[in-house]
Structures are given as C-alpha cells and as structure tokens.
PyMOL commands that place a pseudoatom at each C-alpha (Angstrom):
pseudoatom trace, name=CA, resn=UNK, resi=1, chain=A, elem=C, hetatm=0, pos=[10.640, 8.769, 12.667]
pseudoatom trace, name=CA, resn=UNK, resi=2, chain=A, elem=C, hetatm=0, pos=[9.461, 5.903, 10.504]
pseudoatom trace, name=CA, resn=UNK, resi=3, chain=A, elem=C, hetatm=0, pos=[11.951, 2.587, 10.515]
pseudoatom trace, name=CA, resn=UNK, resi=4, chain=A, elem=C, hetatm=0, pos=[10.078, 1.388, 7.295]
pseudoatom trace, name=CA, resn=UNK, resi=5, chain=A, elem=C, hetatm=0, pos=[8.121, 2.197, 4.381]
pseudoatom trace, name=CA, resn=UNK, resi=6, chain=A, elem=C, hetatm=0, pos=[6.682, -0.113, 1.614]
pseudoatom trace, name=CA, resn=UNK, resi=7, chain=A, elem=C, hetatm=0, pos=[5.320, 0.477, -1.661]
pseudoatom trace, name=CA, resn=UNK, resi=8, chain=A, elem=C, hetatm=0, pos=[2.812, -1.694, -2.185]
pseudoatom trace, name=CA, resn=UNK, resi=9, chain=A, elem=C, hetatm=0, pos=[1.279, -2.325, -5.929]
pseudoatom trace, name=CA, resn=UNK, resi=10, chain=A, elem=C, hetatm=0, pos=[-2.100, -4.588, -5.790]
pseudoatom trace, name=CA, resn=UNK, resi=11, chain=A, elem=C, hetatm=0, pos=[-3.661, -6.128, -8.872]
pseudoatom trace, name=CA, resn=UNK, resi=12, chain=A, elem=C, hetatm=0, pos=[-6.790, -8.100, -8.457]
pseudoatom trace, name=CA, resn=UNK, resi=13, chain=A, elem=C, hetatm=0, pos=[-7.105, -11.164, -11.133]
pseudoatom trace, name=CA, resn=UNK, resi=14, chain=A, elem=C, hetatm=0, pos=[-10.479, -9.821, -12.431]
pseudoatom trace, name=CA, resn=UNK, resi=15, chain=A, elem=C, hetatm=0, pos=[-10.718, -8.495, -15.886]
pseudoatom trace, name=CA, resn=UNK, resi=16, chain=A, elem=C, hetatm=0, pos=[-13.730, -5.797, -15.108]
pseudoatom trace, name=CA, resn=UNK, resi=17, chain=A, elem=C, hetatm=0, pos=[-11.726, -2.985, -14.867]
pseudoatom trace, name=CA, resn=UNK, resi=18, chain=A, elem=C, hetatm=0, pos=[-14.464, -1.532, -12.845]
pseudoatom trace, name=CA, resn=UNK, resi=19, chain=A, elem=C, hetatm=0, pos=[-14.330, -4.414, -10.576]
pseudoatom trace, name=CA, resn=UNK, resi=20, chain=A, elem=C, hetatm=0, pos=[-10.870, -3.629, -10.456]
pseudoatom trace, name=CA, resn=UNK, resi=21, chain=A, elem=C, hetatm=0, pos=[-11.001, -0.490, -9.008]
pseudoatom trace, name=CA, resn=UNK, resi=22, chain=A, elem=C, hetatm=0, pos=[-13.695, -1.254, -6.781]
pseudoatom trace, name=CA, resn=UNK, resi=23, chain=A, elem=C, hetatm=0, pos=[-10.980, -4.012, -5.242]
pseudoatom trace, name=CA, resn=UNK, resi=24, chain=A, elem=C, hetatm=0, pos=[-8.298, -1.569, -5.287]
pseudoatom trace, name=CA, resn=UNK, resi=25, chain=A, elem=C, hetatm=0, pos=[-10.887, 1.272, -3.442]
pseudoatom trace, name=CA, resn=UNK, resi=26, chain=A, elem=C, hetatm=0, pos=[-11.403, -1.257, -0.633]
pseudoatom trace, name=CA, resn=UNK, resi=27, chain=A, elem=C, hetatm=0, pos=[-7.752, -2.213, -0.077]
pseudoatom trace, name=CA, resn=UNK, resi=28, chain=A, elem=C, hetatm=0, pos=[-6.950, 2.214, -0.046]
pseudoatom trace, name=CA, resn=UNK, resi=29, chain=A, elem=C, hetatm=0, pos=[-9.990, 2.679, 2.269]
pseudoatom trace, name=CA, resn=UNK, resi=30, chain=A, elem=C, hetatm=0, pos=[-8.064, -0.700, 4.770]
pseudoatom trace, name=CA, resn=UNK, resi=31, chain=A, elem=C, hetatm=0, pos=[-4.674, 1.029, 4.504]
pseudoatom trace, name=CA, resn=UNK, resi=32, chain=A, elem=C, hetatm=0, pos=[-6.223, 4.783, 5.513]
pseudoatom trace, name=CA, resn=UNK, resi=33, chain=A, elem=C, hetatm=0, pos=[-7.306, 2.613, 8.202]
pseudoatom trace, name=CA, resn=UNK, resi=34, chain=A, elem=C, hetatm=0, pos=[-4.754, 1.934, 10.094]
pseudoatom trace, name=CA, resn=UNK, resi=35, chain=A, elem=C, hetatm=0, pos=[-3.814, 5.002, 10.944]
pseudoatom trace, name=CA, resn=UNK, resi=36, chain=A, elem=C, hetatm=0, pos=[-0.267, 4.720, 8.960]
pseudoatom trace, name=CA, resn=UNK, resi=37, chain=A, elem=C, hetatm=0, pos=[1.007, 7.659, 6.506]
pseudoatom trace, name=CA, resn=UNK, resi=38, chain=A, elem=C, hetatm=0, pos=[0.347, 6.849, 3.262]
pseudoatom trace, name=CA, resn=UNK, resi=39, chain=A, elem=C, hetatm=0, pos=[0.169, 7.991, -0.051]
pseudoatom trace, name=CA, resn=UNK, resi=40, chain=A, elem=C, hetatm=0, pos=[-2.017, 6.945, -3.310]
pseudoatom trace, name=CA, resn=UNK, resi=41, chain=A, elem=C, hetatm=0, pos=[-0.177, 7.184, -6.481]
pseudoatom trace, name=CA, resn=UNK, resi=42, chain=A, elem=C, hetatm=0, pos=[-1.270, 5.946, -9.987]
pseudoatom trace, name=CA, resn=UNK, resi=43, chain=A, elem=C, hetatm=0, pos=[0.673, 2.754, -9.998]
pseudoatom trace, name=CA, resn=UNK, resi=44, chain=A, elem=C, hetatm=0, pos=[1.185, 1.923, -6.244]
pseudoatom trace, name=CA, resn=UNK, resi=45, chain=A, elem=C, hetatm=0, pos=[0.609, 2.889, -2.810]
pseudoatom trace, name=CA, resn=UNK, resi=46, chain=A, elem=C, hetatm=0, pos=[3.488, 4.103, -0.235]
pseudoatom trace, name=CA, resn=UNK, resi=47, chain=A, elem=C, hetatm=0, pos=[2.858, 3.531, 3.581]
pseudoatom trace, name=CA, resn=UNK, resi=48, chain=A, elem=C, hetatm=0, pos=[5.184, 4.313, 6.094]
pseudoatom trace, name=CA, resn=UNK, resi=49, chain=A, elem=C, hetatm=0, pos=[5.455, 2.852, 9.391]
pseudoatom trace, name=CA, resn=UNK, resi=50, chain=A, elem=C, hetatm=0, pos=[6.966, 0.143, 11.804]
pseudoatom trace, name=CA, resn=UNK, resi=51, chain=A, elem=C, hetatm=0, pos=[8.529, -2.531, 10.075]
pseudoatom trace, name=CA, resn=UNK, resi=52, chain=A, elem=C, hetatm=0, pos=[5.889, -5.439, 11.433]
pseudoatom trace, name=CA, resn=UNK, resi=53, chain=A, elem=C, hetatm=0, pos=[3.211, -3.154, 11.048]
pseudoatom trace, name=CA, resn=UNK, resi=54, chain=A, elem=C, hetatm=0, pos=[3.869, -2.685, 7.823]
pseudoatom trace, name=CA, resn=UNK, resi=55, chain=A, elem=C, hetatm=0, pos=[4.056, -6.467, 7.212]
pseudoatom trace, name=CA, resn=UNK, resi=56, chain=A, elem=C, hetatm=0, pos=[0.902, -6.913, 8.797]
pseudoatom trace, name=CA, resn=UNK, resi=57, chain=A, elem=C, hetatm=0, pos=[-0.802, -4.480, 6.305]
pseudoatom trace, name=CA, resn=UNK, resi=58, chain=A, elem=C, hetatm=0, pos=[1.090, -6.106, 3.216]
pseudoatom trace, name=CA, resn=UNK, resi=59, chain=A, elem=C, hetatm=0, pos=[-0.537, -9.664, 4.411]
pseudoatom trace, name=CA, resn=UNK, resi=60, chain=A, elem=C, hetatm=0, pos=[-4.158, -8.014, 5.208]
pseudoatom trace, name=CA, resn=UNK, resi=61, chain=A, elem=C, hetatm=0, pos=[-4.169, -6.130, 1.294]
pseudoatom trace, name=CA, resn=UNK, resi=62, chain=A, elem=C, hetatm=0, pos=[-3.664, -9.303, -0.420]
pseudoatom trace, name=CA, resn=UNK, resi=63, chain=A, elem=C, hetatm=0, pos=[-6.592, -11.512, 1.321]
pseudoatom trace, name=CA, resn=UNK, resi=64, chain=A, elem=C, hetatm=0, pos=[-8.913, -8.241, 0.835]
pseudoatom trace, name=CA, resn=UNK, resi=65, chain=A, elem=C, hetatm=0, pos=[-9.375, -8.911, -3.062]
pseudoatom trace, name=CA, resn=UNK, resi=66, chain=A, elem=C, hetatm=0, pos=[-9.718, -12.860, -2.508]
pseudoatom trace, name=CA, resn=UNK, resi=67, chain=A, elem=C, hetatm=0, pos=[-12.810, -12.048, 0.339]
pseudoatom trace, name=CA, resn=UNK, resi=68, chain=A, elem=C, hetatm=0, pos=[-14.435, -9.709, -1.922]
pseudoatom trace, name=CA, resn=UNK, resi=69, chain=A, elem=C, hetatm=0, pos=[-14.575, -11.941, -5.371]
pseudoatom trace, name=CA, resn=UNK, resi=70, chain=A, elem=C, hetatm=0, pos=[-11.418, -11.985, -6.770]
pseudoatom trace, name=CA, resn=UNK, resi=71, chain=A, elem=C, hetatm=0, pos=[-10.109, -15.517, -7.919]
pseudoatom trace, name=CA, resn=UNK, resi=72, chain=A, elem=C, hetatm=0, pos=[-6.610, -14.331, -7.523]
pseudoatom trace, name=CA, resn=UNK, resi=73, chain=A, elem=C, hetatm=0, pos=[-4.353, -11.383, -6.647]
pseudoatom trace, name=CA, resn=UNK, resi=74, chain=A, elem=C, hetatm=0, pos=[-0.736, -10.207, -7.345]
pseudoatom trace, name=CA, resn=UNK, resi=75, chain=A, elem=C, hetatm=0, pos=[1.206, -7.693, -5.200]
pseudoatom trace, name=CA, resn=UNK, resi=76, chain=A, elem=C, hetatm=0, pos=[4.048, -6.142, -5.952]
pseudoatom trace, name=CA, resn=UNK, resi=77, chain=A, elem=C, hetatm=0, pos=[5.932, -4.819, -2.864]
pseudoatom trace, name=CA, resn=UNK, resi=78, chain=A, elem=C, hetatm=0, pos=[8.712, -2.487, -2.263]
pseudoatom trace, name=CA, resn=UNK, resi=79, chain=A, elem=C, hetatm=0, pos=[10.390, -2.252, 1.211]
pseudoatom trace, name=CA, resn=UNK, resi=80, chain=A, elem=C, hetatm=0, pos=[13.053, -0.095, 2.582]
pseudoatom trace, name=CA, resn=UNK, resi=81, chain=A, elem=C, hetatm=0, pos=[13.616, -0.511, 5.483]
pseudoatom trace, name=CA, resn=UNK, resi=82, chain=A, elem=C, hetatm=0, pos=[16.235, 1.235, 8.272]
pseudoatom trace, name=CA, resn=UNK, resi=83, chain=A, elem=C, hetatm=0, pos=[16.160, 1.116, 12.400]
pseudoatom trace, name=CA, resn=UNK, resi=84, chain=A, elem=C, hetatm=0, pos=[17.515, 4.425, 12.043]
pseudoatom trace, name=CA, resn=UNK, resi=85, chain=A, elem=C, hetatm=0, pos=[14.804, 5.650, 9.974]
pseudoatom trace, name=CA, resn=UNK, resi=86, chain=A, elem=C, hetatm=0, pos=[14.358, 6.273, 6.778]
pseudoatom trace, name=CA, resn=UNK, resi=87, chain=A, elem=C, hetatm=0, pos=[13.637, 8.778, 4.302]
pseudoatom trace, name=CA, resn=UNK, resi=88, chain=A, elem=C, hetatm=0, pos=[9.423, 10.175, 4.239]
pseudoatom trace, name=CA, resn=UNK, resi=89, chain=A, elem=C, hetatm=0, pos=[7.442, 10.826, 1.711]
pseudoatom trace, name=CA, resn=UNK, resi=90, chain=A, elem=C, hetatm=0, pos=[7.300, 13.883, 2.670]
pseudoatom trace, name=CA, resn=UNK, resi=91, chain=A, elem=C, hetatm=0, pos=[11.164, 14.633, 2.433]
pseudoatom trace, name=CA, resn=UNK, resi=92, chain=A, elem=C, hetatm=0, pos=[11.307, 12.806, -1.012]
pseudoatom trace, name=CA, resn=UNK, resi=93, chain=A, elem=C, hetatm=0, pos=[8.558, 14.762, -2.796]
pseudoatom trace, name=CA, resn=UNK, resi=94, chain=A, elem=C, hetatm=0, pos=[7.328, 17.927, -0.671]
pseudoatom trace, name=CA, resn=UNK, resi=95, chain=A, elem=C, hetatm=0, pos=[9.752, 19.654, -2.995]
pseudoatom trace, name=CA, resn=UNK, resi=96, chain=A, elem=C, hetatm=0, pos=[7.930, 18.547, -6.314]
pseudoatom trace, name=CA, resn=UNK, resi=97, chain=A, elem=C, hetatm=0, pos=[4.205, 19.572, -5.127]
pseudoatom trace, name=CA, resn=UNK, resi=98, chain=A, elem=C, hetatm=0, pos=[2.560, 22.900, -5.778]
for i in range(1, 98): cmd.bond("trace and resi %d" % i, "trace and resi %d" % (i + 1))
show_as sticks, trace
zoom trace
C-alpha cells in the first residue's frame, strides 16, 4: 500500500530541446533508481511511495538539471497524499492498457 504518490513535471531552462531531453533522461534514469513505482508519461512522471520519500526524490530531480548545465529549472508537482493509502497507478489505468 502506497501512502503517497506525486506527479512530478520537470522542465530544464535550456532551449536545446535535445539538451532538454538529455536533462529529463537523467532525472527518469534517478527516479528508476530508487527503487519507487513509477511511471513515464509524455507530460510528467508519477511515482508512488512513502510520503518523505517521495519528498526526498522531488528535492533530488530539481538539483539534477542545475549539476548537469542547466541555468535554471521549473517543476511542477502533484501530490496526493493519504495514510490510508491511496489509489495506484495501476488501479487508475490497468483498465485503459492493451
């Protein structure tokens, strides 16, 4: 049972859009890992976990860009978050895959 899960939307201030990617790559390849659930969509990235784990991985995605060139960065964060657990991504989209 996850308590928390986060989508998390990170946007390097770099205007190479190749560069941007590359950023974005290294901050996927960081969340895969910690070991969390996650899931890469086109826009943002959901991770589920434990709510200060989850925090910690929110922190450690936006100094990633800054180490690796990029002036700036802007993340965009979603959190729901429930002691009693909440909802996976599995339960919210198994239903939609092929």
């Amino acid at each position: 049972m996850y308590t928390t899960s986060i989508a998390i939307q990170i946007l390097p201030d770099v205007s190479d859009i190749k560069k941007v990617c590359e950023i974005v790559d290294e901050v996927i390849s960081y969340i895969e890992s910690t070991g969390c659930h996650y899931e890469v969509g086109p826009f943002e990235t959901v991770v589920e976990g434990e709510f200060d784990t989850l925090m910690d991985i929110i922190k450690r995605c936006t100094e990633i860009p800054i180490e690796i060139g990029a002036p700036a960065v802007k993340a965009y964060v979603k959190i729901n978050h429930n002691p009693s657990g909440v909802l996976t991504i599995n339960e919210k989209i198994d239903k939609y895959r092929d």
